[in-house]
Every structure is written in structure tokens, then in C-alpha cells.
N, C-alpha and C positions, 0 to 999 in steps of 0.2 A: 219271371217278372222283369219289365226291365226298369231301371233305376232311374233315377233324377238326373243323373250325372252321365246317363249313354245319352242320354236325350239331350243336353246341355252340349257334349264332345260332339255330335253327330250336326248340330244346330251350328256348331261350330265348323266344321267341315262343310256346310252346305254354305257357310257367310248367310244362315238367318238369325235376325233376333225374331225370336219367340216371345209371345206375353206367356203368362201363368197358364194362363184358359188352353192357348195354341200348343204349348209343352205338354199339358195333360192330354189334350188330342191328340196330338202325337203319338201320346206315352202307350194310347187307347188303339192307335193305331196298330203301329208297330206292336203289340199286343197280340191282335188278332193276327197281323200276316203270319207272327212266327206258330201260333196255332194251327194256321191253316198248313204252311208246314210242316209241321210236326203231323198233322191226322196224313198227309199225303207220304209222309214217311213209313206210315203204318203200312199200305198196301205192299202186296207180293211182287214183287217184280223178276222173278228167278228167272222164269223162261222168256222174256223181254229182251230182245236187241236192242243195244242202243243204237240210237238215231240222231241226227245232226238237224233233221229235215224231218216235217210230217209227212210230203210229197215226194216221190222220188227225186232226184234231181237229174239229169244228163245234158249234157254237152250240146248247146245246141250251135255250135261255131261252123261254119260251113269250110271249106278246103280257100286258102287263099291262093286264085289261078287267077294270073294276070288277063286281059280280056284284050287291052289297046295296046299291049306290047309297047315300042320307043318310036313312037310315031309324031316324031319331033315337026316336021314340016308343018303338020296338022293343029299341033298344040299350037304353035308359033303365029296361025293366024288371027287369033285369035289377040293378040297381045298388041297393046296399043303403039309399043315402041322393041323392036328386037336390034341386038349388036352382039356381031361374034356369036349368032345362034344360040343367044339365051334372052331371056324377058330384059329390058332394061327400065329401071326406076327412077325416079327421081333421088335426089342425095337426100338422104334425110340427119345424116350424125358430119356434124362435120371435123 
């Protein structure tokens, strides 16, 4: 059973006020989870792996190979203003 006073602490932890009505829902609630609990306790699970995942999970990252190498000339035309072979900006901190 759970008490007046888990359900008051727990209401307290969540920052809700509860009316009477909402506390007893509550109380009705959390009730039935830990039932439902409790019977999922009951099963066997001896010869069961445990698992992290229903799905397998694997790696799906692929190898990181560079493709454009330092192909500076190429990047640089792009850029609206270059000095000294890098992008140049406007100031912006001064």
C-alpha cells in the first residue's frame, strides 16, 4: 500500500499541489504500477540475456577518408575577400 505521506513527498519532488481527489489518483495509480511490477517479477527469467536494446544495435559510422585533400587555391575562390591565403572578415569584436 502506499501511504498518504509517499504521495504528499513525491508531490513534493515533482513541485505539484494535489487536491484530495488528485492524491487519491495518484495514490490509485501508483498502486497499480507497482502491481504490475510485482506480477512482472514473478516471471522466469534464468536463461534470458540481458539486453540494453530489443534491436541489435551496430556501428553504423563509416571510415573517415578525406576526399579534397588541402586544396587551398580552390577553397579560396570561393571567398569574397582573401589576405595572406586565408578567408578575410569583417571585424566584428573590437
Amino acid at each position: 500500500m502506499i501511504s498518504d505521506e509517499t504521495i504528499e513527498y513525491v508531490g513534493i519532488l515533482a513541485k505539484l499541489e494535489l487536491s484530495l481527489e488528485e492524491k487519491e489518483h495518484a495514490k490509485k495509480d501508483m498502486e497499480e504500477m507497482l502491481d504490475y511490477i510485482d506480477k512482472l517479477n514473478e516471471l522466469d527469467t534464468a536463461g534470458t540475456e540481458p539486453m540494453s536494446h530489443v534491436f541489435p544495435v551496430n556501428n553504423v559510422f563509416r571510415e573517415d577518408v578525406v576526399t579534397n585533400g588541402n586544396d587551398r587555391e580552390n577553397m579560396l575562390k570561393n571567398a569574397p575577400e582573401v589576405k595572406d591565403g586565408s578567408y578575410q572578415a569583417p571585424k566584428t569584436v573590437e
